[in-house]
C-alpha positions as CSV (number, residue, x, y, z in Angstrom):
1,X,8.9,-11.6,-26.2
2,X,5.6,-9.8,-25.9
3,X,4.5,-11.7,-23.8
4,X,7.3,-11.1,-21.3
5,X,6.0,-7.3,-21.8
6,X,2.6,-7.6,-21.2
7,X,3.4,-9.7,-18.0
8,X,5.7,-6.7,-16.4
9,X,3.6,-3.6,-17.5
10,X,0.5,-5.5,-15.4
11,X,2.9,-6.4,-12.8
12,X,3.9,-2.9,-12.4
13,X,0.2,-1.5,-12.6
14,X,-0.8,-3.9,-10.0
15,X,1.9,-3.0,-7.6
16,X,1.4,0.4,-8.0
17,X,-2.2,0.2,-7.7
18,X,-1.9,-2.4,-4.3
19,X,0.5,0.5,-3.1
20,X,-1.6,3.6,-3.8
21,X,-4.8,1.7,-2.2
22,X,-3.2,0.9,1.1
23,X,-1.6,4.5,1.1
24,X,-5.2,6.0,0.9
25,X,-6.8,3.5,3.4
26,X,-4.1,4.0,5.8
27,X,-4.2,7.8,5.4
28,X,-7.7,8.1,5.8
29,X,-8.0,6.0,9.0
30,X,-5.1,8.2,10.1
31,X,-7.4,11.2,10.3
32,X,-10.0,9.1,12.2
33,X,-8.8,7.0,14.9
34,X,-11.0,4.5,16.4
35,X,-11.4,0.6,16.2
36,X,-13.3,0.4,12.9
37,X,-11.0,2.4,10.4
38,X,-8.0,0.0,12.7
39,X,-9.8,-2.9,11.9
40,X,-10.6,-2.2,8.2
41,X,-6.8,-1.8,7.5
42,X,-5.7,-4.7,9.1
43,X,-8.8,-7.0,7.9
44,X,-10.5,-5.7,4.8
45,X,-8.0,-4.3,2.6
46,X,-5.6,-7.5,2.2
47,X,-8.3,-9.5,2.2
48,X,-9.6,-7.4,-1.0
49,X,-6.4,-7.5,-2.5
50,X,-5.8,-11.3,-1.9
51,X,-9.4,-12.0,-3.5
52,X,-8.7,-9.6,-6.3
53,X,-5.6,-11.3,-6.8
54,X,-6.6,-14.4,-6.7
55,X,-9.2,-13.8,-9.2
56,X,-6.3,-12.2,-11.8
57,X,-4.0,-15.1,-11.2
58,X,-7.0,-17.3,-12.9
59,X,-7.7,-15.1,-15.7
60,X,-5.4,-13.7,-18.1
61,X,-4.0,-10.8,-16.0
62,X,-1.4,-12.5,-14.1
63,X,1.2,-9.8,-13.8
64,X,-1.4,-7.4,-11.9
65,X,-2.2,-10.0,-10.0
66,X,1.2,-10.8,-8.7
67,X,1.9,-7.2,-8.4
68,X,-1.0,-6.5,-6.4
69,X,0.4,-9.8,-3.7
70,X,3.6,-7.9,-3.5
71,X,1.8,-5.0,-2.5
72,X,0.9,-6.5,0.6
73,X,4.3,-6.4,2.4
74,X,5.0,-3.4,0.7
75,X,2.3,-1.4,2.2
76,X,3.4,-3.3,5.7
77,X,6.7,-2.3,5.5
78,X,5.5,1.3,4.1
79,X,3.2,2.1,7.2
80,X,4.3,-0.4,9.9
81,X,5.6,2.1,12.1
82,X,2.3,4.0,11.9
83,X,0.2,1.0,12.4
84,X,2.8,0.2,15.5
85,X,2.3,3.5,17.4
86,X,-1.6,3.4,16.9
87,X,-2.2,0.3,18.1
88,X,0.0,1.1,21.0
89,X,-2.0,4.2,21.8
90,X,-4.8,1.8,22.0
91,X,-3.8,-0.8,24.0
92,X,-2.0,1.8,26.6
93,X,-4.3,5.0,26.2
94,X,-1.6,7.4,25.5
């Protein structure tokens, strides 16, 4: 039975952690439009959390692992819209 606890408090840590890090990211780039912040969103920062995950999912800290891999469509579904309309400014220049 502690085990089953220590599995969903690292779960929840690692989903509200994946969630807090993609709001920040996404924020920021908000205030700077351009290709690179654009790119570092859709690139770098699931790619950090897929590595970071991966490495938890070996080790001992599986629940923050798996939380932080359901952040990832979280954060998606959280921002999407955001992400929509900039890259549509981009691609049409209004």
């Amino acid at each position: 039975m502690r085990r089953r606890k220590v599995f969903w408090g690292q779960f929840l840590l690692g989903l509200a952690a994946g969630v807090m890090a993609s709001a920040l990211i996404w924020i920021q780039a908000w205030n700077s439009f351009g290709f690179l912040p654009i790119a570092f969103m859709v690139t770098c920062l699931p790619a950090l959390k897929i590595g970071v995950a991966a490495f938890c999912l070996v080790r001992r800290h599986r629940g923050f692992g798996v939380g932080l891999l359901l952040s990832l469509p979280i954060g998606f579904i959280l921002f999407a819209d955001r992400f929509v309309s900039t890259c549509a400014r981009l691609v049409f220049g209004r």
